[in-house]
Steps between C-alpha positions, in 0.01 A plus 500: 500500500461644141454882446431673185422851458236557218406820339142506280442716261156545334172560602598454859385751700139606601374137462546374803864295464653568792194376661506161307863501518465512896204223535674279233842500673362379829327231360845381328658546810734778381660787709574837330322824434334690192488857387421724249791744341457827356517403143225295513657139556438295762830349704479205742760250693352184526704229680419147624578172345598465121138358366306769735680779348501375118081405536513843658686658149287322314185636657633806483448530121184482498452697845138623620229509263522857322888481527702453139849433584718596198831381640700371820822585600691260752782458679624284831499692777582424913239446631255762736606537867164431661211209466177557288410667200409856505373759259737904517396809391625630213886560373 
């Protein structure tokens, strides 16, 4: 299983991306979670195979409609301990 651990900065927040991020994941199959951080980023593990959690990246920057990602920060990470994608509260 591939993990990466993204961090999106940008108009992320208030638009409704962990929402997208959430619905989009399960339709790619992808286990992980999604929250938004204090300084106004959005961070996410997504993990699953390697061409559901690239499509996944790439989707991500565009996100939702009214999102404008300005960058993406990633790095491999283990993957998450339980099945299914969820959406946290805020870090």
């Amino acid at each position: 299983m591939n993990a990466k651990r993204l961090v999106i900065c940008g108009r992320v927040q208030g638009v409704g991306f962990r929402e997208w991020m959430v619905e989009t994941a399960r339709v790619l199959g992808l286990a992980g979670w999604v929250r938004n951080r204090v300084d106004g980023s959005v961070e996410a593990l997504v993990a699953g195979d390697i061409a559901a959690v690239e499509e996944m990246l790439r989707l991500c920057r565009r996100g939702p409609r009214m999102a404008e990602v300005l960058s993406i920060d990633e790095e491999i990470a283990d993957p998450p301990e339980h099945p299914g994608f969820h959406r946290g509260g805020t870090l």
